[in-house]
N, C-alpha and C positions, 0 to 999 in steps of 0.2 A: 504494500500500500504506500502510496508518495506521502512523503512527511504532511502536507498542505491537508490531504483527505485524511489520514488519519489522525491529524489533532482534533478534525473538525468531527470523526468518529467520536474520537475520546471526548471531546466537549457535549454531545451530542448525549452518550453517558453518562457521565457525570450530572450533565441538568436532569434528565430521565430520572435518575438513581435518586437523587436530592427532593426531586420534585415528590417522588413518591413516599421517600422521608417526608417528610414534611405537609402532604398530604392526611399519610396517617398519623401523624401530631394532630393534627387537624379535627380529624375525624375522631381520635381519640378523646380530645377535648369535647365535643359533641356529647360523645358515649355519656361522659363522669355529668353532663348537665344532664343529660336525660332521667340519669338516676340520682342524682343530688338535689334537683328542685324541687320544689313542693308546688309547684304552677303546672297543674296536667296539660294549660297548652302548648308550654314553652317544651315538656316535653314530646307532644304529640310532633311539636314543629322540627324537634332533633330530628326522631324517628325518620322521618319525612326528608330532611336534609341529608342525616345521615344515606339512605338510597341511595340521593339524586349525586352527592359524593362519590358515591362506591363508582355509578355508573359514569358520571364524566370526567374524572379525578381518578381515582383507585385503580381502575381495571384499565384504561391507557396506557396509566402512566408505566404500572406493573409489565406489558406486553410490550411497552417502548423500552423498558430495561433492560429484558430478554434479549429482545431483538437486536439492541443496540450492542449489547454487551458483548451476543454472536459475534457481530460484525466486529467487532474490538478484537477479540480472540482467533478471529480464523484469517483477519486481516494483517495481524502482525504477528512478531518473533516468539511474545507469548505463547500464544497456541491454545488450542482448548481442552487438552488432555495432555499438558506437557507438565503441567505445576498444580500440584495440589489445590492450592489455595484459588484457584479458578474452576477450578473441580467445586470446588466446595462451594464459591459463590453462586459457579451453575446450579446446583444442588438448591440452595437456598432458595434462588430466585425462580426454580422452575416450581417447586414447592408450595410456595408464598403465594405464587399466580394462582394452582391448581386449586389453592384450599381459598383463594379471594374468588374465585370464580363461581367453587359450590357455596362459599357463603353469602354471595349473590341474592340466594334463595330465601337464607333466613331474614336478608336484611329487605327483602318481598312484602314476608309475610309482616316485618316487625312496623313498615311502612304501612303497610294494609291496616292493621290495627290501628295505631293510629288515628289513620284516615275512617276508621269504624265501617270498613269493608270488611274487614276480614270474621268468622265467627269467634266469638268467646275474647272476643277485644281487649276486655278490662282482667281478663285471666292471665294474660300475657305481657302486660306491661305491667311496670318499666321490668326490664330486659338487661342482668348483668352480662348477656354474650357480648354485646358489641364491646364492652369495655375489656373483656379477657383477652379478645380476638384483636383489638386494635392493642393493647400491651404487650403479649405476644408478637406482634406485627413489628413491632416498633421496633423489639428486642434483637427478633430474628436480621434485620434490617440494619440495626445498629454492626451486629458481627460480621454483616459484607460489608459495610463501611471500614471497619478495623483491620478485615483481609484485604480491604484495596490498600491501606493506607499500607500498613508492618511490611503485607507482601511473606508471608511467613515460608522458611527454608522450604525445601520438600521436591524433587524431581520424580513425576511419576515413572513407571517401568517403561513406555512408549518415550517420554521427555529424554530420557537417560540414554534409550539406546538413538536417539534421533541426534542428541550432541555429539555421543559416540564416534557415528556417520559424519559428524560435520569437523570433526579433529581429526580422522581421520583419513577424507579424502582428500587429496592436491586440490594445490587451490594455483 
């Protein structure tokens, strides 16, 4: 990849990554007023925001990080199975998406309620899931922050024999 595109890769990730930190700050903060108020609208209007969050904020931003992040790894020296610690972000961030994606569903139904569409409304709310889910979230998110930054040792079995190959052929 020419230095020009790939900064603009890495840039390109790094806002994704951030954005979606920062998102689920966001959304997290929502969660703790939904169950801390004593004002059933100001909760009903989390619930309700919370959604509208997941689906233009959350679930983007999560599949621009993936994506981007691909692109980062397969475009440069790194690689995407060469070094643990990209292994491991992969890991996280395919994860993260997977379980934001089915939780989709609960944050459906928790918006439904809310809205007094959904049945047994007042059975269901306030809702400590979004606050466990966006904690978690935050958490999980915080540790591929830490493996970009450290970059921690570690050459996988593929990594090792591919530098192998590159010390040992004429150049």
């Amino acid at each position: 990849m020419a230095p020009k595109l790939r900064k603009a890769a890495l840039t390109a990730h790094i806002g994704c990554s951030v954005g979606w930190l920062g998102a689920v700050a966001g959304f997290l903060a929502l969660a703790i007023a939904a169950v801390t108020t004593g004002d059933r609208q100001v909760a009903q209007a989390a619930y309700i925001a919370m959604e509208l969050m997941g689906w233009s904020n959350l679930v983007p931003l999560s599949v621009a990080t993936l994506l981007t992040g691909l692109i980062q790894s397969l475009g440069t020296a790194w690689g995407l199975i060469r070094h643990y610690w990209i292994l491991m972000k992969l890991l996280i961030t395919v994860l993260a998406t997977a379980v934001l994606m089915m939780y989709m569903q609960t944050l459906r139904h928790l918006a439904d309620a809310a809205r007094g569409t959904a049945p047994a409304a007042g059975e269901i709310l306030p809702s400590f899931s979004p606050v466990l889910h966006a904690g978690a979230a935050l958490l999980v998110l915080v540790v591929a922050l830490i493996l970009s930054v450290f970059k921690p040792r570690g050459i996988t079995g593929w990594g090792l024999s591919r530098k192998q190959e590159a010390t040992e052929s004429p150049s």
